[in-house]
N, C-alpha and C positions, 0 to 999 in steps of 0.2 A: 878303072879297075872295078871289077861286080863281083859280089859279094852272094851266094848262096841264101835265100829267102829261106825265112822258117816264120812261126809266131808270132814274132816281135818285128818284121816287115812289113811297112804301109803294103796294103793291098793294090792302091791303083798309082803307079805314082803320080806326083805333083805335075810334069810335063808332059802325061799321055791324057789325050779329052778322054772324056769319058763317057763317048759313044754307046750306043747298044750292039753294034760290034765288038767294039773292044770289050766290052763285057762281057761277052759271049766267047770269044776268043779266049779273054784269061781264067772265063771257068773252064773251059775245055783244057788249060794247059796246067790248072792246080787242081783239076778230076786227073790228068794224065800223071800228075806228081805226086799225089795220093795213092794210084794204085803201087808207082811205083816202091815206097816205102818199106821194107823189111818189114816183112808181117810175120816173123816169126818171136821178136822180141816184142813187137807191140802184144800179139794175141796172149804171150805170156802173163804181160804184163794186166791187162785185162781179164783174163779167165782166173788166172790165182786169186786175183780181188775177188772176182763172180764165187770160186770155188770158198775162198774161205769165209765170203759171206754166208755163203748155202751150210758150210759143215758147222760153221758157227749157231748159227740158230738150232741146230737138232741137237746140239752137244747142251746149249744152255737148256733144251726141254728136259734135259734127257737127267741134267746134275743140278740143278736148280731147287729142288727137296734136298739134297744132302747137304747144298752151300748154305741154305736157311737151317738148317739143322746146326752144321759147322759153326755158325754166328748165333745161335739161338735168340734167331726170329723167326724161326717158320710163320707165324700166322702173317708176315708181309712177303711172304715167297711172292706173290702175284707182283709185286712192285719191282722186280727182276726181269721179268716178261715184259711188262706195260711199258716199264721206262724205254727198250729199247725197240721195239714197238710203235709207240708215239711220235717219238725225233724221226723214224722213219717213215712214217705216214707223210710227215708236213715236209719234210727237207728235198724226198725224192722226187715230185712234181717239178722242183727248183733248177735242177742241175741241168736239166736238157737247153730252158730258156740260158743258165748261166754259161753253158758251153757256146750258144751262136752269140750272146755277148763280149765273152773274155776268151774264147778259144777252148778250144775241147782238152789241152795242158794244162790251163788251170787249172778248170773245173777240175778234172780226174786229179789233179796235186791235190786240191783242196779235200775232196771226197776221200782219198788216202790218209792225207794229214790227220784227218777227224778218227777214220777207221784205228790208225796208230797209237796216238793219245789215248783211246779209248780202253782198247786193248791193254795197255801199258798200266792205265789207272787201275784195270779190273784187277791184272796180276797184284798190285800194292794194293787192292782195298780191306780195311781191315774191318769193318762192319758192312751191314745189306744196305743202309743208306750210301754208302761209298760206293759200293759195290753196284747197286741200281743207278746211281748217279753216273759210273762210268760207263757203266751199258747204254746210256740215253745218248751219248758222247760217239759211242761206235755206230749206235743207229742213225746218228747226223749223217755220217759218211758210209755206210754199209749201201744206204738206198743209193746214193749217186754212181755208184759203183756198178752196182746195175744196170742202173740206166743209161750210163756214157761205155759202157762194154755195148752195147747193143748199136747206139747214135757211133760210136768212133767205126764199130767193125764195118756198117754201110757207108762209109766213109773210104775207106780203103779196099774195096770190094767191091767187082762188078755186080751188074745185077742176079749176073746167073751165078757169082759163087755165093750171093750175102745168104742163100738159102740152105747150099752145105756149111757155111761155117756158124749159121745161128740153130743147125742141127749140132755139130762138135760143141757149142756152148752151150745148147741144151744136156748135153750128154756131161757137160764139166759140173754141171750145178746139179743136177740130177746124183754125179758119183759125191759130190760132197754132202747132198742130203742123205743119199743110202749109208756115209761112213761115219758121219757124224753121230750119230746114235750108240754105236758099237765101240767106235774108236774113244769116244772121249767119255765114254765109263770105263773101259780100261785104264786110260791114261788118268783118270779121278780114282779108279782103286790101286794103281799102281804105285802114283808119284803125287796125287791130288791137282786140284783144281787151277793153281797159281798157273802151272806149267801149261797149259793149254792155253792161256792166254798169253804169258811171256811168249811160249813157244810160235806165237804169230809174229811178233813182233819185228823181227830179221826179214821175215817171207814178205809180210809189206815194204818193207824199205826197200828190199831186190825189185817189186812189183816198181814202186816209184823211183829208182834209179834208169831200171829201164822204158818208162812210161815218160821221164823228162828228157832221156836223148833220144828216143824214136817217136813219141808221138807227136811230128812235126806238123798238121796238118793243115791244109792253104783252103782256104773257104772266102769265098767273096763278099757275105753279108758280114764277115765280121771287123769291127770297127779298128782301124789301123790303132797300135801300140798307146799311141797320148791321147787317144778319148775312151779307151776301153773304161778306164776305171771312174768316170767323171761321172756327176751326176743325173746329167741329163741321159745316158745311157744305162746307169746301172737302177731306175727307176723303172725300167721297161722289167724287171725281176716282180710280181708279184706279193713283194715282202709281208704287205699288211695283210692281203689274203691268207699264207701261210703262217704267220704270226697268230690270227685270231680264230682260224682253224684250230692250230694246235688248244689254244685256249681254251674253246667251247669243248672238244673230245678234250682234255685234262680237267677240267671241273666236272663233266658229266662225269669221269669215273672218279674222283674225290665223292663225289653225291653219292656217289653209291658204293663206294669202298672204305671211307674212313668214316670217323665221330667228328668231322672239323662242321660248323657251322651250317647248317643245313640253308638259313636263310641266304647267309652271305655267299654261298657258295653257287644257291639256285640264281643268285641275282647276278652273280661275276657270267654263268653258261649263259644264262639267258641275254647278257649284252654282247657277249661277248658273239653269238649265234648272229645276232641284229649285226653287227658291224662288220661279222662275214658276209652277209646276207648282198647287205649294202655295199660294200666294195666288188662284190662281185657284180651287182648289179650297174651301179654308176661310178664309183670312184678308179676302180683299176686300168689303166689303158691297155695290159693284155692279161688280161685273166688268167689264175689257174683252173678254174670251173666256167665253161661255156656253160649257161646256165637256161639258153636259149634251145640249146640241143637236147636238154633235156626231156624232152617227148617223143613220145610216140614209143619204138619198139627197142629204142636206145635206152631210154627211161628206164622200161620195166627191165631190160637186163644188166642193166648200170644195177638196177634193186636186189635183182638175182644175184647179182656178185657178189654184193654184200651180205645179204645171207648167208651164199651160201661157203664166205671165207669167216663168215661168223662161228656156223657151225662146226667146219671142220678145225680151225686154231681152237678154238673152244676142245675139240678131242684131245687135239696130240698136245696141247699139256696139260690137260687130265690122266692122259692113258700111265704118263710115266709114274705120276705121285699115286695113284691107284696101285701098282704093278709095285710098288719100291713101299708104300706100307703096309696094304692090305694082307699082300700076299707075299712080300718079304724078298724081290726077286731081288738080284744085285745089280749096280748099274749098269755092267757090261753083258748079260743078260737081257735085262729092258733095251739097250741100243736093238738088240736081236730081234726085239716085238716091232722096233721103230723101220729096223731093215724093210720087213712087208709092207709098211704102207708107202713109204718114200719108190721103191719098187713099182706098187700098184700105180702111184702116180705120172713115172715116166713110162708104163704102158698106158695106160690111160691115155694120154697126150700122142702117142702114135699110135693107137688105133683110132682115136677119133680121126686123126690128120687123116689117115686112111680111107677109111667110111665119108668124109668128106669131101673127100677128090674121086672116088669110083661110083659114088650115088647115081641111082637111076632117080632118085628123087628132084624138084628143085633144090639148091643149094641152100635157100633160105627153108622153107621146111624141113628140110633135112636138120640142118642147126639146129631148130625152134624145138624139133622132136626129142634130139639129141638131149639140149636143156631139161625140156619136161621129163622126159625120163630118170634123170640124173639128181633133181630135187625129188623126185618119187625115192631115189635108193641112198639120197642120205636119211629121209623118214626111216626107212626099212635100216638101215645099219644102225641109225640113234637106238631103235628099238630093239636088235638086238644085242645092244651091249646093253643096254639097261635088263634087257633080262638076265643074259650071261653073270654081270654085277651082282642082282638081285638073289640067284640061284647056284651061285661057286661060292663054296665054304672058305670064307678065310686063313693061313695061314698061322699058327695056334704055337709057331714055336716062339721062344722065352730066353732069353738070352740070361736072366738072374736065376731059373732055374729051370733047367732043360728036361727034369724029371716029372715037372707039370702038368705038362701038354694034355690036354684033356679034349675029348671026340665032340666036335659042336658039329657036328656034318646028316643029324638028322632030317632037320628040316631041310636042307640044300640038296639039290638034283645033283651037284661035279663037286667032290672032293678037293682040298686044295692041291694034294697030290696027284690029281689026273689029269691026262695029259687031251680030254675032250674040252674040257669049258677052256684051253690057250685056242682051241679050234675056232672055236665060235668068235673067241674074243679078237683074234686076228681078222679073222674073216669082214666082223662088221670093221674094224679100222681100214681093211684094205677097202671094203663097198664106200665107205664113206668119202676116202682120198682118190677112187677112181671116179665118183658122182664129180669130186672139186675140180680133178682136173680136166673131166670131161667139157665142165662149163666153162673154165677160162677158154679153151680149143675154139670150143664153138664161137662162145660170144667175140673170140679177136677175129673170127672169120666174118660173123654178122656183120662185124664193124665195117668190113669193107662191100657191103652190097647196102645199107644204110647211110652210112656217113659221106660224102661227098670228098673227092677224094683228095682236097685242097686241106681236109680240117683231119683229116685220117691219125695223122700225125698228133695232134693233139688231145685227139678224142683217147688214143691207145694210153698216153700218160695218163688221161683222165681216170680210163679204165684201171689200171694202176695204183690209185687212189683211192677207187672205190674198192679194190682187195686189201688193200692198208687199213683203211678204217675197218673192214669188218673183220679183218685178226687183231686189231689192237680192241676190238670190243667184244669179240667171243672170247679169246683170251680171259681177257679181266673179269668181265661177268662169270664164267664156270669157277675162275680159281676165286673170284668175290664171293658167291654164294655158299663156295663148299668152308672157305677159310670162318664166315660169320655164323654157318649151322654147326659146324664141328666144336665150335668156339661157345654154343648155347648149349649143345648136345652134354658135351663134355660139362659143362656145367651142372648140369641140370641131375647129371648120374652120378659126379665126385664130391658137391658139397653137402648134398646130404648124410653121406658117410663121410664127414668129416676129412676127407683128402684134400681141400683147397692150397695145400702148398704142394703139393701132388701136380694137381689143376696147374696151375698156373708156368712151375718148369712145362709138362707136357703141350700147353698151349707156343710155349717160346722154343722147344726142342721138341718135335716128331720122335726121334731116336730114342726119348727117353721110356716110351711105350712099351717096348719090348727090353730094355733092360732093368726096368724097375718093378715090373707087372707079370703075372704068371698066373696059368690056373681059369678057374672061371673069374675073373676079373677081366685079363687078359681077352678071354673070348667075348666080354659084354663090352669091353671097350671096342675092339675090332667091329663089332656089329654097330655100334655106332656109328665109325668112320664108314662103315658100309651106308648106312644111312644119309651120310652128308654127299655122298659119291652122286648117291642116286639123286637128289633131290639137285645138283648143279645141273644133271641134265631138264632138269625144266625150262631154263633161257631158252637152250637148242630146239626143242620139241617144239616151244611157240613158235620160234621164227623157222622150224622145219615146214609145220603147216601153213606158217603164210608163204613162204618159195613152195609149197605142190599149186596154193591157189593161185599164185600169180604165175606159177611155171604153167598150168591150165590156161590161164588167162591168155598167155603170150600166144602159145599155142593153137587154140582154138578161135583167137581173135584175127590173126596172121591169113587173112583171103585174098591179099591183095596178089595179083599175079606178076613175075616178077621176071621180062625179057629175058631170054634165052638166047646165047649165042650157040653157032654150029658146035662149038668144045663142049656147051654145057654150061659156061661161065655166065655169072649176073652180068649184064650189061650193064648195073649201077655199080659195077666195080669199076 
């Protein structure tokens, strides 16, 4: 009597040699039992993970000033970002190697499981260390999530559909960034912030109920059921590299985010860097960082990514604490500002694909140009929000006493009440998220006329990694510098007149600003915070002009010529 193979079935059995026929034969007959699979419960089960990772993240941009306020700690808002952030830079390289280890149902259980927990904790946190603590917890599992929606769906997918259905999954993450903005300031001014996190909490369990009876999938490299979990196989995961990764990015931003020990902290990065270094170079038997591939025209836009995911997470959450105290919008208002660039992004993304596929150009200059352009207009967008910032008059009403309001709008070009400087201010958000998402486009297309197409696959996760570190580093740098100027500024204007108990709620509560303050007070505090706005965009600006030099570089360095087939296609594809 036989028994229906799933997971937990040896791959070859005991009694059939294990020929290269029969090897061949039983991938052909677990590719044939793969397509056949219900792809309707699986892609669910997939896309809602993908979808509420996407609305997740714009929602926390978007309420993350009010939940620091709510706890009054504002001045650690940044450690709400960062935390989850971080766990997601280092974990999501992880999950593709743990999936052809343990099966692609693990891994996705495990990535859930994390996602769950997280969620769960966020709803019950009762301070921002709790509260940051459990977002570090979702970000373990947010990034696997991703990554194994994308590895499962070419799994159960010919080759001609895996390209409309990672279009349909583009389109499910895309509608969760464009709602997450709007919807989860509604649902924070309606019913507050708990509910949006409980409120996931059902959605993942339906996700992992039907992800553990349908995603059955039979793959040949994966190690039958009593050696998956054993040592000698689950050594092949990378550990120490992602372990001392996170390490080095989590003291570099302690260095530059808190008062903890400057020496000891510089000496924890800096070993910590060395023994990634080293592991990547000799100890790891499969790396998460090819470190050899590192040259040439992979390099520099391995360097562009990073930039230039530097500068834009460095924006979107700036834009919202901007928008929510300067100028007093409410949070379901700012989703509204968020709508545009999430928007600009997925046009972005299909016009490039477009311009890419119809080029008279070659394919590779075409890309190289695409890039160079696109670092040109995140400069040009940083610069005009810094003006827009610098020249719209603050928002002046007073919530202690609303008979106050006094006219600070002399030196300003755009009132806070007109409706020119949202023009402007939108506009550089959208230039900025259509430059980001121009250059992921291009550079995943580079990848395939540069990279060989044996390593393709690992180089894409790589790439992946380098747009992790550089939101988990623009992030923290804009909200570090603005939290440690505001925090001097504010000093510097309220203990001289004698406010330092003043000071110090306003430093732990934002909110307290406009309910305590009125009058010209009121307006000399705001012009502060104007102050602190502007001077976070100095990180961005530095590393804008180093992505124009090196977006030139790539650009103008790029002569090598690059075989042309009758389609138009690289031959090194």
């Amino acid at each position: 009597m036989s028994f229906p193979a799933d997971e937990t079935s040896r791959l070859i059995s005991d009694d059939v040699p294990q020929s290269t026929d029969n090897l061949i034969t039983l991938e052909e007959d677990y590719h044939q039992h793969n397509l056949s699979l219900p792809k309707g419960p699986i892609l669910y089960s997939l896309w809602m993970g993908s979808f509420l990772g996407s609305i997740d993240s714009t929602i926390v941009a978007n309420i993350m000033n009010k939940v620091a306020e709510e706890f009054e700690e504002s001045d650690k808002k940044q450690w709400i970002v960062t935390s989850f952030l971080l766990t997601n830079t280092a974990f999501q390289p992880l999950y593709g190697k743990l999936s052809d280890l343990t099966g692609r149902k693990t891994a996705l259980m495990l990535a859930h499981s994390f996602f769950l927990v997280g969620c769960l904790c966020t709803a019950l946190s009762n301070n921002l260390t709790q509260f940051s603590l459990a977002r570090a917890v979702c970000g373990m599992g947010a990034g696997g999530i991703s990554a194994l929606s994308s590895i499962t769906v070419s799994d159960i997918c010919t080759p001609k559909e895996r390209g409309v259905y990672q279009g349909y999954a583009n389109v499910v993450f895309g509608t969760g960034s464009l709602l997450g903005g709007p919807v989860g300031g509604w649902i924070m001014d309606a019913f507050g912030w708990k509910v949006i996190f409980a409120g996931q909490v059902p959605l993942i369990m339906t996700c992992m109920y039907l992800g553990f009876r349908n995603v059955n999938v039979k793959l040949t490299h994966i190690p039958p059921m009593n050696e998956r979990y054993k040592w000698k196989n689950i050594r092949r995961i990378d550990l120490g590299g992602s372990i001392s990764l996170i390490c080095t990015i989590f003291g570099f931003l302690c260095l530059t985010s808190t008062d903890l020990n400057k020496s000891t902290l510089t000496a924890f990065t800096v070993v910590s860097l060395v023994v990634f270094i080293l592991n990547e170079l000799y100890w790891a038997p499969e790396r998460i960082i090819p470190i050899h591939l590192l040259s040439g025209t992979f390099g520099i836009t391995s360097l562009l990514t990073i930039l230039s995911s530097f500068i834009v997470f460095g924006d979107v959450f700036r834009n919202p604490v901007y928008l929510q105290l300067v100028q007093n919008i409410s949070l379901t208002s700012t989703g509204g500002f968020l709508l545009f660039s999430s928007a600009s992004s997925a046009f972005a993304s299909l016009a490039t694909g477009w311009i890419l596929r119809n080029t008279k150009l070659r394919l590779a200059t075409c890309a190289y140009l695409l890039i160079t352009i696109s670092v040109c207009l995140h400069f040009i967008s940083l610069s005009l929000g810094y003006a827009t910032i610098s020249h719209t008059e603050p928002n002046p009403t007073s919530y202690v006493d609303t008979s106050a309001a006094v006219a600070v709008g002399e030196s300003y070009r755009f009132a806070w009440y007109q409706f020119r400087w949202r023009i402007f201010y939108v506009l550089a958000m959208v230039l900025n998220t259509w430059a980001y998402a121009t250059i992921l486009v291009a550079t995943l297309v580079s990848i395939v006329f540069t990279i060989p197409k044996s390593q393709q696959a690992t180089i894409t996760g790589c790439f992946y990694l380098w747009r992790s570190i550089g939101t988990v580093l623009g992030a923290n740098s804009v909200l570090t510098i603005f939290e440690t100027s505001i925090t001097t500024k504010l000093y510097h204007y309220l203990h001289p007149i004698g406010m330092d108990k003043q000071y110090y709620s306003l430093i732990h509560d934002s909110s307290f600003l406009r309910r305590n303050f009125s009058g010209g007070t009121l307006k000399d505090l705001l012009e502060v915070y104007i102050e602190a706005f502007l001077l976070s965009y100095i990180p961005a600006f530095v590393v804008s002009i180093l992505a124009v030099a090196v977006g030139l570089k790539l650009f103008f360095s790029h002569n090598r010529e690059v075989p042309q087939t009758k389609n138009g296609e690289s031959d090194l594809a």
